[in-house]
Backbone as JSON, one array per atom type, in Angstrom:
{
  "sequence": "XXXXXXXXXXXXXXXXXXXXXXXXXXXXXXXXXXXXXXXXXXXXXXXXXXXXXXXXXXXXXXXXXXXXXXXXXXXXXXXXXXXXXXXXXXXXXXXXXXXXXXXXXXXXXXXXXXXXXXXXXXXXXXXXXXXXXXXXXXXXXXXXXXXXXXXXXXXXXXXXXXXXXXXXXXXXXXXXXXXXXXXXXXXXXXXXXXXXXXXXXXXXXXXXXXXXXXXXXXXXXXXXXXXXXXXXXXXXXXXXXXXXXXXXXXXXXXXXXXXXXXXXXXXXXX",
  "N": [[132.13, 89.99, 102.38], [128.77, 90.59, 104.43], [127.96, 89.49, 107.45], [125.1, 89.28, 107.35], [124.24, 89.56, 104.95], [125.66, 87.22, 103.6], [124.33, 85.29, 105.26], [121.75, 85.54, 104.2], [121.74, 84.6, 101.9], [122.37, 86.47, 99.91], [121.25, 88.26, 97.09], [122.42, 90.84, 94.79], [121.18, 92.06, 91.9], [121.2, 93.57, 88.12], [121.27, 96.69, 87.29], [119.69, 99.34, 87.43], [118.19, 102.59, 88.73], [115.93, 102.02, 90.25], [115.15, 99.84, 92.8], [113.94, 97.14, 93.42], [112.9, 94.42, 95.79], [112.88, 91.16, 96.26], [111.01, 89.17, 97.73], [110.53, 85.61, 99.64], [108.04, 83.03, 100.36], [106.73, 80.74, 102.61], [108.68, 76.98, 102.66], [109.54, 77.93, 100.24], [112.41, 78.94, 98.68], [114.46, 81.89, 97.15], [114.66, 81.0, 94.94], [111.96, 81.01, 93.67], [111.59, 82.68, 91.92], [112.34, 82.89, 89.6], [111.74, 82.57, 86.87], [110.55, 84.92, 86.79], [112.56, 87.37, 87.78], [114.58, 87.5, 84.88], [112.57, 89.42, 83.55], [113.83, 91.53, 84.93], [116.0, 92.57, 84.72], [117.29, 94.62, 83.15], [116.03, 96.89, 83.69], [115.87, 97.49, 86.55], [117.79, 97.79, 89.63], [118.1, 94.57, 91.12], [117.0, 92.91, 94.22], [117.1, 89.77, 95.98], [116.8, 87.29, 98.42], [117.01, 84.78, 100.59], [114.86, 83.44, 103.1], [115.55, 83.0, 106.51], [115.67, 79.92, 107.75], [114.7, 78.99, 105.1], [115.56, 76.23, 103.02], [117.89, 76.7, 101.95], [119.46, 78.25, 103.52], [121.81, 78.48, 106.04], [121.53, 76.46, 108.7], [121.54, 77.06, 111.24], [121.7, 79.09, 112.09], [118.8, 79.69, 112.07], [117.06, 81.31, 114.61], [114.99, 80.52, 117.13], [113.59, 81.86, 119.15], [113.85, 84.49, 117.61], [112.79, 83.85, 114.99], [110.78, 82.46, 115.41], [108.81, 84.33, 115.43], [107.03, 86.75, 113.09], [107.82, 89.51, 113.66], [110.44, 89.13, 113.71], [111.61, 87.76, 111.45], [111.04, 90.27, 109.78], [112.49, 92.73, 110.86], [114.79, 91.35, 109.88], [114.72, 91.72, 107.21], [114.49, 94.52, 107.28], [117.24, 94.85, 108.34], [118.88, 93.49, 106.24], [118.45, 95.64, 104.19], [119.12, 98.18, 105.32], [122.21, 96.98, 105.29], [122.9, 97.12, 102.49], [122.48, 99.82, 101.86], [119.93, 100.22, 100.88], [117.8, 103.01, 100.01], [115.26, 103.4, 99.02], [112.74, 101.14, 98.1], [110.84, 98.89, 95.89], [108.51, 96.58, 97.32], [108.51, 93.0, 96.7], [106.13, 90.44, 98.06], [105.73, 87.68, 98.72], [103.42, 85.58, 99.87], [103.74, 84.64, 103.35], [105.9, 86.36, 103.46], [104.98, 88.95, 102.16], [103.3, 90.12, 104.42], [105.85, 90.5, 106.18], [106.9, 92.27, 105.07], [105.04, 94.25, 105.81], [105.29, 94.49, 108.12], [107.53, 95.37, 108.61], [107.35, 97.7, 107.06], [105.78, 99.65, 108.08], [107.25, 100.12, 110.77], [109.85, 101.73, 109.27], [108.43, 103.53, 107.29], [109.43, 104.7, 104.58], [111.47, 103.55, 103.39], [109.87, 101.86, 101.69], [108.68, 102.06, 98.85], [106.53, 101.02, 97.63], [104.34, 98.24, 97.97], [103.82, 95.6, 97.31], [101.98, 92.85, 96.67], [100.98, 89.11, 96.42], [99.66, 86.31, 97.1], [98.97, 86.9, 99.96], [97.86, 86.89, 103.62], [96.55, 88.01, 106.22], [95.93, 86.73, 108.65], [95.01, 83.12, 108.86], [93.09, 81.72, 110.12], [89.82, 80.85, 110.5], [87.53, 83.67, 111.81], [84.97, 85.16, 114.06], [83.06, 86.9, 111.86], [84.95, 86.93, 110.17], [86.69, 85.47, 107.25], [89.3, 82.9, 107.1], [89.98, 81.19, 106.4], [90.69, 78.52, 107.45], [90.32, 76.05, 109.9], [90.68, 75.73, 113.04], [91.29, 72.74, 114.14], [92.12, 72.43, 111.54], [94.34, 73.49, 111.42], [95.57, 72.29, 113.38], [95.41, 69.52, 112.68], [97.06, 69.63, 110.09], [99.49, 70.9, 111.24], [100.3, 67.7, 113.53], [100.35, 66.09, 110.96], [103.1, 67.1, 109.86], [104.6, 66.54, 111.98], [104.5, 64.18, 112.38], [105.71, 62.72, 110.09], [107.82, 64.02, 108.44], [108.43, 63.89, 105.56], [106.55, 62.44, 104.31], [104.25, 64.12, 104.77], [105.53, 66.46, 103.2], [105.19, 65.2, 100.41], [102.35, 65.24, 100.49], [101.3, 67.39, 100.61], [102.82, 69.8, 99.35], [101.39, 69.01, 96.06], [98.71, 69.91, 96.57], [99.22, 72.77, 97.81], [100.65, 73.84, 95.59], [98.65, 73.57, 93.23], [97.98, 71.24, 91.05], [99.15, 68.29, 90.23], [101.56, 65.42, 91.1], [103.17, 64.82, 88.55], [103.73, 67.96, 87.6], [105.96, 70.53, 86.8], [105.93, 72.48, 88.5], [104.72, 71.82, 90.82], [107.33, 69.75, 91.18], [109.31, 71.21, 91.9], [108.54, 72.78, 94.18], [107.94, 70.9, 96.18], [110.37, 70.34, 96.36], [112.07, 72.13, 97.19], [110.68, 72.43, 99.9], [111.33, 70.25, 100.85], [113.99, 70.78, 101.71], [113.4, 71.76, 104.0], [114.87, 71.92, 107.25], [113.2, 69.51, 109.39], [112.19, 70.43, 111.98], [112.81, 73.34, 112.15], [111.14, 74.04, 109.92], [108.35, 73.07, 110.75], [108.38, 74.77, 113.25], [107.92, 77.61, 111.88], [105.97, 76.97, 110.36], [103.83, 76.8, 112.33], [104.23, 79.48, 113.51], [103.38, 80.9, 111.2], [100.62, 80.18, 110.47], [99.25, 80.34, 112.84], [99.4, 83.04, 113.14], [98.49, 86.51, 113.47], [97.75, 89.53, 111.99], [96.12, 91.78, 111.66], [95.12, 93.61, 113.67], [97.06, 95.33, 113.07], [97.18, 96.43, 110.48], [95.82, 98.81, 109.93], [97.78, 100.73, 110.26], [99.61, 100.92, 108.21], [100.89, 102.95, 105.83], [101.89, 102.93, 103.66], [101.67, 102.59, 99.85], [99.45, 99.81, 98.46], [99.82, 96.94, 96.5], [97.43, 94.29, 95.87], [97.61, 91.01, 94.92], [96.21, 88.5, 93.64], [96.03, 84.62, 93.43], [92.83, 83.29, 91.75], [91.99, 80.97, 92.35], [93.06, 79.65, 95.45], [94.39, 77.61, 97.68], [95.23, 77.93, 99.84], [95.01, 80.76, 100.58], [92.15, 82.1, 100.31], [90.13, 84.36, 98.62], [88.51, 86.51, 99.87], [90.07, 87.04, 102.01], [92.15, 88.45, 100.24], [90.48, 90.22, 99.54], [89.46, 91.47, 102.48], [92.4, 93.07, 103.36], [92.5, 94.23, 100.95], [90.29, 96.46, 101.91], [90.88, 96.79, 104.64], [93.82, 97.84, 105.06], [95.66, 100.49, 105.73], [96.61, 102.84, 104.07], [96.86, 103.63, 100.52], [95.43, 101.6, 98.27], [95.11, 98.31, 96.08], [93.42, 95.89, 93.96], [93.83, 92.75, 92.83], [92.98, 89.91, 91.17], [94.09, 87.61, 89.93], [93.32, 85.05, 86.53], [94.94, 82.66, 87.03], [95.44, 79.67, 89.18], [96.16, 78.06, 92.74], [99.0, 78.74, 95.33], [101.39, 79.33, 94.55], [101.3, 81.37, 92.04], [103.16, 82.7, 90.71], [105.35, 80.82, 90.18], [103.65, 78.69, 89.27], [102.29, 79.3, 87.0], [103.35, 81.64, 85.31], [103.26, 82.69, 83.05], [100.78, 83.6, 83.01], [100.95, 85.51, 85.45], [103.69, 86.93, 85.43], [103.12, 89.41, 83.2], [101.06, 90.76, 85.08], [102.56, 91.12, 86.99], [104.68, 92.95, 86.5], [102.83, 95.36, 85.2], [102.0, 95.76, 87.42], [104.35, 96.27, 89.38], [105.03, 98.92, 87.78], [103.6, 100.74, 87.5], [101.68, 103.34, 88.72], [99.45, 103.83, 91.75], [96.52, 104.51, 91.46], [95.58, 103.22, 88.86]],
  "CA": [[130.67, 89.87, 102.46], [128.95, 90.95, 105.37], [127.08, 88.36, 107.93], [123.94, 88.94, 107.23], [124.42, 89.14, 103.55], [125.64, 85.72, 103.87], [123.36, 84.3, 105.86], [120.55, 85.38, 103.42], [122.09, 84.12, 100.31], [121.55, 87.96, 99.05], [122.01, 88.64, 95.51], [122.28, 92.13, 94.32], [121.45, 92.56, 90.63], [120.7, 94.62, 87.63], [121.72, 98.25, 87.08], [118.33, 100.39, 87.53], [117.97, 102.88, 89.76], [115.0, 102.05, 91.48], [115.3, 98.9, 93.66], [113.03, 96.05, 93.28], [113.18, 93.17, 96.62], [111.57, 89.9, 96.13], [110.93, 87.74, 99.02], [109.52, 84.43, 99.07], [106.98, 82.19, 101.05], [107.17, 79.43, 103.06], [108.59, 76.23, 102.3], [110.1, 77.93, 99.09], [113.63, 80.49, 98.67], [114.63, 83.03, 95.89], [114.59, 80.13, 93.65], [110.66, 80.81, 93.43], [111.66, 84.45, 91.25], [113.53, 82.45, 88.49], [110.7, 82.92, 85.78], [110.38, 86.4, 87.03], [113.7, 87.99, 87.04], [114.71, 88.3, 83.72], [112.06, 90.81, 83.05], [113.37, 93.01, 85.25], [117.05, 92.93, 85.12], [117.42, 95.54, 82.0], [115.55, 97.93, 83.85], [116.04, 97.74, 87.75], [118.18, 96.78, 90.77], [116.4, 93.69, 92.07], [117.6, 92.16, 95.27], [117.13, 88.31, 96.48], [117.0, 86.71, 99.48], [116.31, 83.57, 101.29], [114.41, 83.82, 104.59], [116.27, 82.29, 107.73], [114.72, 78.64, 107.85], [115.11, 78.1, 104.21], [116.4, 75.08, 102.86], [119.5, 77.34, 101.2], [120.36, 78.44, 104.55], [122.76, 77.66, 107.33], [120.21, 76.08, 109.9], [122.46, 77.66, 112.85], [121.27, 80.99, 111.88], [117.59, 79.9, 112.98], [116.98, 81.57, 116.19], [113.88, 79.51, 117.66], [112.62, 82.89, 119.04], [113.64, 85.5, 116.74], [112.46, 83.8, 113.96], [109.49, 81.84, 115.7], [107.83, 85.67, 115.23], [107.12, 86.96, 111.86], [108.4, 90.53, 113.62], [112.19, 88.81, 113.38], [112.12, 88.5, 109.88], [111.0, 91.95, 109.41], [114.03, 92.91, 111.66], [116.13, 90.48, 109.2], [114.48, 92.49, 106.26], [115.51, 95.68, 107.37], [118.92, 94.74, 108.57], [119.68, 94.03, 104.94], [118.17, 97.05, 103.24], [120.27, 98.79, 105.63], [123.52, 96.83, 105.19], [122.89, 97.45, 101.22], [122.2, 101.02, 101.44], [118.74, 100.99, 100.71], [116.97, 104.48, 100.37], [113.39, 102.64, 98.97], [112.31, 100.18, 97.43], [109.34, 98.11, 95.84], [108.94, 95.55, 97.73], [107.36, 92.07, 96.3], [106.7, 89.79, 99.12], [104.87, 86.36, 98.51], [102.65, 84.77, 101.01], [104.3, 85.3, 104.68], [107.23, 87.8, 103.11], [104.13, 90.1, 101.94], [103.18, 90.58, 105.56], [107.01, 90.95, 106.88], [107.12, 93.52, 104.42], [103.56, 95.0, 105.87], [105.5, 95.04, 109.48], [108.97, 96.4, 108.4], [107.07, 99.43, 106.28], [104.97, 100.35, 109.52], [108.3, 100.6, 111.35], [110.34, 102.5, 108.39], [107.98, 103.59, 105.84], [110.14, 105.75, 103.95], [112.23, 102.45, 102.67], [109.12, 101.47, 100.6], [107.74, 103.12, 97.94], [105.22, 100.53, 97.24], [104.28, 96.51, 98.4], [103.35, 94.41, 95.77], [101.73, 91.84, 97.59], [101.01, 87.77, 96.32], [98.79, 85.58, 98.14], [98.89, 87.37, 101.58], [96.85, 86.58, 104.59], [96.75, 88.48, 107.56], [95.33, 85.78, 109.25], [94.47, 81.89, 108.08], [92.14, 80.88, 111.13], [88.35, 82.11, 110.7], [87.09, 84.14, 113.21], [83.8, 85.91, 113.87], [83.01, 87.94, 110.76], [86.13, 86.78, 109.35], [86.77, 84.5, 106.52], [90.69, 83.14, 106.82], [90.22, 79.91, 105.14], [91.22, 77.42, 108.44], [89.48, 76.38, 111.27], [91.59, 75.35, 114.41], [91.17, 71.71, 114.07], [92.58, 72.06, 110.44], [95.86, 73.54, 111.32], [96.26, 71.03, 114.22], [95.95, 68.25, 111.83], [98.5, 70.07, 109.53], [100.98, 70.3, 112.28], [100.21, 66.8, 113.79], [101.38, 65.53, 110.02], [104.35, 67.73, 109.8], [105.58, 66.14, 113.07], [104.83, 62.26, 112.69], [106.42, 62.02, 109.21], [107.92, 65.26, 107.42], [108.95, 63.5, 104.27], [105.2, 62.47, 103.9], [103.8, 65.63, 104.65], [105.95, 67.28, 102.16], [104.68, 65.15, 99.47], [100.45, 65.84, 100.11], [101.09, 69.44, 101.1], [102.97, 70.38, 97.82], [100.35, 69.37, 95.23], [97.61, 70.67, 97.21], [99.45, 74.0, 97.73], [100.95, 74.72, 94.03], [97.32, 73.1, 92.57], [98.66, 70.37, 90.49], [99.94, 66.75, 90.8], [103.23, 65.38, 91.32], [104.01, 65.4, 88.04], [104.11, 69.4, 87.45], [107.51, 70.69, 87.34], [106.39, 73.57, 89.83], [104.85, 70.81, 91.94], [107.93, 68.91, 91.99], [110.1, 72.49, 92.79], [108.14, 73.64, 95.34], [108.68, 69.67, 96.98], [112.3, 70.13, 96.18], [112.53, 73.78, 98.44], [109.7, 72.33, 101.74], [111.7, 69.04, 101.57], [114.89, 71.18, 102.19], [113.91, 72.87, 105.14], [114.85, 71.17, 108.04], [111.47, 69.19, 109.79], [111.91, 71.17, 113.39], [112.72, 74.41, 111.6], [109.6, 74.6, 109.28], [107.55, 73.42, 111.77], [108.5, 76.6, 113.77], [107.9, 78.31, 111.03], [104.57, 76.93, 109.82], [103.58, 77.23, 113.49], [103.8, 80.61, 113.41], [102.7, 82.01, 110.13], [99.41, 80.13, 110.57], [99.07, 81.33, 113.85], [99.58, 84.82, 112.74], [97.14, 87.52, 113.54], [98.15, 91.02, 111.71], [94.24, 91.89, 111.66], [94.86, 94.68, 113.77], [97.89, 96.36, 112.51], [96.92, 96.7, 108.83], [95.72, 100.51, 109.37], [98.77, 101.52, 110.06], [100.03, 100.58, 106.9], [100.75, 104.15, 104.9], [102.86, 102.67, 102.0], [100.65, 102.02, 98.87], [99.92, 98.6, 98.52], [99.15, 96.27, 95.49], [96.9, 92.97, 96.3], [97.44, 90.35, 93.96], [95.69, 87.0, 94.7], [95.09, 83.89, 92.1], [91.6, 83.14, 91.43], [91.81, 79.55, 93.32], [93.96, 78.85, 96.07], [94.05, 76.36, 98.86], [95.92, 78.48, 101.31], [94.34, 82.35, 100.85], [90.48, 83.02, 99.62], [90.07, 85.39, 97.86], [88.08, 87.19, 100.59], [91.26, 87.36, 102.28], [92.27, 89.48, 99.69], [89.2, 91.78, 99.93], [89.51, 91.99, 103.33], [93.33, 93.32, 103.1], [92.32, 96.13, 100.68], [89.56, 97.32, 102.98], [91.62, 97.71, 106.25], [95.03, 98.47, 104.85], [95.7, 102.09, 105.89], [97.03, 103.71, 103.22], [95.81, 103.51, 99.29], [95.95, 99.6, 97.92], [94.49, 97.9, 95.0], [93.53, 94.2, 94.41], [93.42, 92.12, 91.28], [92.42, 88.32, 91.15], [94.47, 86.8, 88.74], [93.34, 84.01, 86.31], [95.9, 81.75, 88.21], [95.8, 78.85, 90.24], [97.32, 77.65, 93.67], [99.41, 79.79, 96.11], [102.61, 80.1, 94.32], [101.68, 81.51, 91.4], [104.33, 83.05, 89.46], [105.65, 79.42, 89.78], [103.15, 77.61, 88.36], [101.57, 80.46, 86.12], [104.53, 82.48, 84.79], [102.76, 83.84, 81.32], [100.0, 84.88, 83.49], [101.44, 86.28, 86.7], [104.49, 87.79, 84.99], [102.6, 90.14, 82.96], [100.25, 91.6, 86.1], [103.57, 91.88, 88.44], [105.3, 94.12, 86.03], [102.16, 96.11, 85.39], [101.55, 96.8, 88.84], [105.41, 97.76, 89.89], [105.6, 99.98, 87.26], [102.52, 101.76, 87.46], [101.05, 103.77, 90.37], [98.11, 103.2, 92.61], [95.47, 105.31, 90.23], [95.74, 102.7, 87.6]],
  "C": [[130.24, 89.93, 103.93], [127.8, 89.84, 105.91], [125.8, 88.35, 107.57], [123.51, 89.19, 105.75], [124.14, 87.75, 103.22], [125.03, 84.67, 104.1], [122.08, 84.16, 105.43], [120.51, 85.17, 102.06], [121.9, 85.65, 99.38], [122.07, 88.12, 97.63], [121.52, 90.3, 94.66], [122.3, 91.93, 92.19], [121.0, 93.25, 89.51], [121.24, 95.63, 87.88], [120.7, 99.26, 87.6], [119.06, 100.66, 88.76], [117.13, 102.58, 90.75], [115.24, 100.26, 91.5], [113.99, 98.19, 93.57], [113.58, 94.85, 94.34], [112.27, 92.6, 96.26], [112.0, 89.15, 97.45], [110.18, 86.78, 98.84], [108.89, 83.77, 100.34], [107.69, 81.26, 101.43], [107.76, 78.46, 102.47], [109.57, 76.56, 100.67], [111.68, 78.6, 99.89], [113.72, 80.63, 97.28], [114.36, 82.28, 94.54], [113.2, 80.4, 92.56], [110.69, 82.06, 92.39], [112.33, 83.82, 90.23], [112.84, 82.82, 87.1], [110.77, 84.58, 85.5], [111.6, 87.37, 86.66], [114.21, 88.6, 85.8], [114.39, 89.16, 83.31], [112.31, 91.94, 83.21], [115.07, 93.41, 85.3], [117.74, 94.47, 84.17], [116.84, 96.94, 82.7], [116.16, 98.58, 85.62], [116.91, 96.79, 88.28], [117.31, 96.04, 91.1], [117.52, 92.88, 92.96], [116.99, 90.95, 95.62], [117.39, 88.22, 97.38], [116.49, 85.84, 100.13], [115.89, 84.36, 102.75], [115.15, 82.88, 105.22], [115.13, 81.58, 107.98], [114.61, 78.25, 106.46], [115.64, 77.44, 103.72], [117.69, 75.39, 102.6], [120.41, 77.86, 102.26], [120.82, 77.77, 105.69], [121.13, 77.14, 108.42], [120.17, 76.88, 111.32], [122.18, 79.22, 112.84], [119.83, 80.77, 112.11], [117.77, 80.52, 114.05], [115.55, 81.09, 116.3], [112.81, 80.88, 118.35], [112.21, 83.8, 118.66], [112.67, 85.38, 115.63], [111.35, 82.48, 114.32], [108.58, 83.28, 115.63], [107.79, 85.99, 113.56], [107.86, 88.62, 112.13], [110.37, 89.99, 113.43], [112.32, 88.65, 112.16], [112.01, 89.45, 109.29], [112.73, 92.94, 109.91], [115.13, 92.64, 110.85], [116.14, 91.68, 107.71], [115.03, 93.86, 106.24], [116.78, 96.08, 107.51], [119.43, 94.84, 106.32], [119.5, 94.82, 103.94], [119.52, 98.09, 103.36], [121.63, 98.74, 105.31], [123.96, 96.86, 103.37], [123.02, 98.72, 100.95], [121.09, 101.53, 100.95], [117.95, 102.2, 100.87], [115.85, 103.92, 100.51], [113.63, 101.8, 98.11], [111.07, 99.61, 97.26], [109.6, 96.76, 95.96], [108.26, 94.37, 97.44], [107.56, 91.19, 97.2], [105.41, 88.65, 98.27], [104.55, 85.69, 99.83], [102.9, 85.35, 102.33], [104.77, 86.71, 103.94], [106.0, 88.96, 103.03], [104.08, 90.69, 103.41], [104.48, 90.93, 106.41], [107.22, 91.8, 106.61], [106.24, 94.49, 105.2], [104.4, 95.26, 107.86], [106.88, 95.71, 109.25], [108.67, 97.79, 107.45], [106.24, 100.17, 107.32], [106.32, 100.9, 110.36], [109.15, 101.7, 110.36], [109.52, 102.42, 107.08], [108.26, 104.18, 104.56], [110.91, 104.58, 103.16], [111.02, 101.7, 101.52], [108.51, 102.37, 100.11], [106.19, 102.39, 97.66], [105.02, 99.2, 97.74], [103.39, 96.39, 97.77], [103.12, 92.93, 96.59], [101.15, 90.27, 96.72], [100.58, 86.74, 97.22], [99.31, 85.82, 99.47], [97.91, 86.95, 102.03], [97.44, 87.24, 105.56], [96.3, 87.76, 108.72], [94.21, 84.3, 108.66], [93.62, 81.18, 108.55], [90.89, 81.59, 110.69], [88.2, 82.77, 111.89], [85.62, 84.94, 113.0], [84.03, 87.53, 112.65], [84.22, 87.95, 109.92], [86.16, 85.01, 108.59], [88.56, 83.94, 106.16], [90.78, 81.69, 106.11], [90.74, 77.9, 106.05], [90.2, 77.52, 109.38], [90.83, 75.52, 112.14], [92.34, 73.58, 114.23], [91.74, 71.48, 112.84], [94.02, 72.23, 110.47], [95.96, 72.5, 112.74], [96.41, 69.83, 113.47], [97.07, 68.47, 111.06], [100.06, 70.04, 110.27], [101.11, 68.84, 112.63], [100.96, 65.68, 112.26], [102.7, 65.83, 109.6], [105.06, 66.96, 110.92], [105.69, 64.67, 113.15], [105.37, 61.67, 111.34], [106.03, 63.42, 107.88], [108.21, 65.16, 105.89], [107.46, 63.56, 103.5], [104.6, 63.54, 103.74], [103.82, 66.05, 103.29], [105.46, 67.13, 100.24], [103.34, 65.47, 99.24], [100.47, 67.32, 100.2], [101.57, 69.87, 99.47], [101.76, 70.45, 96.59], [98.9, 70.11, 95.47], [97.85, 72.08, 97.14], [99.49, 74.29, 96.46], [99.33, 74.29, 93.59], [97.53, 72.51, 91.51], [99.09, 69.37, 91.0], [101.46, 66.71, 90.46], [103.96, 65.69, 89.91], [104.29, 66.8, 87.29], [104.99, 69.87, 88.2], [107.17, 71.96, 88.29], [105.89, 72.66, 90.85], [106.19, 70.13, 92.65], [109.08, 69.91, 92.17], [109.61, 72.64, 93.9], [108.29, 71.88, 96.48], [109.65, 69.65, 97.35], [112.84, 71.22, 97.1], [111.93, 73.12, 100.03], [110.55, 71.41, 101.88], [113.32, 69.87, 101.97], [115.08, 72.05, 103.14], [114.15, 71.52, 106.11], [113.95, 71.06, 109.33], [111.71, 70.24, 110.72], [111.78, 72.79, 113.25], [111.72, 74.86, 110.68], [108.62, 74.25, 110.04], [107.05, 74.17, 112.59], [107.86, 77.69, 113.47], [106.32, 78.36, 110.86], [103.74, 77.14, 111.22], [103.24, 79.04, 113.9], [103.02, 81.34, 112.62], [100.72, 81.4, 110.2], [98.48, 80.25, 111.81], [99.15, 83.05, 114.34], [97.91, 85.41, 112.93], [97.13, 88.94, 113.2], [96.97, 91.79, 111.64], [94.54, 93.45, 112.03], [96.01, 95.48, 114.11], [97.7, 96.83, 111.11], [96.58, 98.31, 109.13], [96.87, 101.42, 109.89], [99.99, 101.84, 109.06], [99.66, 101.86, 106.38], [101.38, 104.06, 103.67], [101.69, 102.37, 101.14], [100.5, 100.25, 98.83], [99.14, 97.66, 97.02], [98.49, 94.73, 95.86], [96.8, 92.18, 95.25], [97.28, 88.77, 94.27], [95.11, 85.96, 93.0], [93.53, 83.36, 92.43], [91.06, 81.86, 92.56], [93.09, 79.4, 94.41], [93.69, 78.41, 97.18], [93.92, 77.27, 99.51], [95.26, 79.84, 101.64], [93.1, 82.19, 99.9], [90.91, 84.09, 99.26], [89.16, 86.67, 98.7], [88.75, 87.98, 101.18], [92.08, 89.02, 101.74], [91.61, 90.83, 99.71], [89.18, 92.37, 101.29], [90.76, 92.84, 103.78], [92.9, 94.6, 102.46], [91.45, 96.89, 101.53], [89.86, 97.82, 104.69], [92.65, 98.14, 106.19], [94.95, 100.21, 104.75], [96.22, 103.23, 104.91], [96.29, 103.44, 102.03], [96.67, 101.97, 99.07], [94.69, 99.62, 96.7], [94.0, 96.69, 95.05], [93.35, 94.19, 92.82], [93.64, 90.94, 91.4], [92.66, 88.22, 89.92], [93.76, 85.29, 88.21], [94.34, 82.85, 86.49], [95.08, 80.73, 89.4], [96.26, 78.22, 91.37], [97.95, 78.45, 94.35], [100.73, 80.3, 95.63], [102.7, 80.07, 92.93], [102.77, 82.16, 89.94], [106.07, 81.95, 89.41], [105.24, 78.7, 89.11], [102.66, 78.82, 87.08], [102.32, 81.02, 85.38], [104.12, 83.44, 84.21], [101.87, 84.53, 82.08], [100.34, 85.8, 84.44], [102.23, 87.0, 86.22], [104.34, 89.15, 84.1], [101.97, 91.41, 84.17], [101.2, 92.16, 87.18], [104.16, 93.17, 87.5], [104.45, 95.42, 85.94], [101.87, 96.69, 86.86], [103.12, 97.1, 89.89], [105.6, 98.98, 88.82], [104.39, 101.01, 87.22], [102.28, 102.26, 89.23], [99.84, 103.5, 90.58], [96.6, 103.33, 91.71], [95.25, 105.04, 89.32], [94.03, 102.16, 87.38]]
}
């Protein structure tokens, strides 16, 4: 097995020819595709992988500046297309991953056929004429609790994010993945992605892209979404699922699992 296999927990499986990657969001790993999967193993390769900083991985494989950028996990992304043999693929990214995907198909766009996107944000701060769903003062308090007591955190942030109380079993998953990153390493992490500003790379985006956003969520508006199909450079779609919360094809399944299959298997013109 080759290092960076390894180091991203990768799991190759299914028969299909065409290639299906899932990546996952903050705070979660691959675990968050468990609902999902099945549907697709009969038909397609689908590849897995934790991001470097998830709870499943070695910690020692953080790099503090590679992977304090969201361009180093793009980097990580492509490394293992490459060390797979990837020609293309459709790529489903959730939350961050969507956008790692949106900077590793600008660099090689020929490796995606399509991005299937899941509560993306290209940016979570407002700004003039922009609606990102944060103001300054909101992610400093967010960090400021992440750093004086990560255990705590982990419990108000979860139900807030999935949209549900503690006791919903994707509430107390998605607890069970943030409480396994380690505090200094998601801090890093959350540091960056909500300091992210992809605003003005989106038109160089020529892969197709699918926008799929639930109806309510804390973390991405739904504006978000609208604003995504209207600067993404190539052809894109959107559809506002009856869904809840930011990670839904965790909490949602029956509904989300339906709309993902429809929109990898169909094309843009649907």
């Amino acid at each position: 097995m080759s290092g960076i296999v390894e180091a991203h927990n990768v799991k190759n499986l299914g028969t299909g020819r065409q290639v299906i990657v899932l990546a996952h969001g903050f705070g979660t790993d691959q675990s968050v595709w468990k609902h999902f999967v099945p549907h697709l193993l009969n038909d397609f390769r689908v590849i897995l992988y934790d991001i470097i900083g998830a709870g499943t991985t070695n910690p020692d494989y953080f790099d503090f500046n590679r992977h304090s950028t969201l361009e180093g996990h793009a980097y990580d992304l492509l490394a293992i297309l490459e060390e797979l043999q990837v020609e293309s693929c459709i790529f489903v990214g959730h939350s961050v991953s969507a956008m790692i995907g949106v900077i590793a198909s600008i660099s090689r766009p020929e490796l995606f056929s399509k991005i299937v996107m899941i509560a993306a944000s290209p940016r979570y701060l407002n700004d003039v004429d922009y609606y990102g769903g944060f103001e300054q003062e909101d992610i400093n308090q967010l960090i400021e609790a992440m750093q004086s007591n990560y255990k705590e955190w982990c419990s108000g942030f979860a139900p807030l994010t999935v949209g549900g109380d503690m006791e919903s079993v994707a509430v107390q998953e998605f607890s069970r993945t943030l409480f396994n990153m380690r505090p200094d390493i998601a801090l890093a992490v959350a540091q960056c992605i909500l300091q992210s500003d992809l605003r003005q790379i989106l038109h160089l985006v020529t892969v197709p892209c699918h926008i799929l956003q639930s109806g309510k969520d804390l973390a991405v508006p739904v504006a978000v979404s609208e604003y995504l199909h209207q600067h993404l450079g190539g052809e894109s779609v959107i559809e506002v699922m009856a869904s809840d919360g930011h990670l839904p094809q965790l909490s949602s399944p029956d509904i989300v699992i339906p709309v993902l299959l429809r929109h990898i298997r169909c094309n843009i013109t649907m």
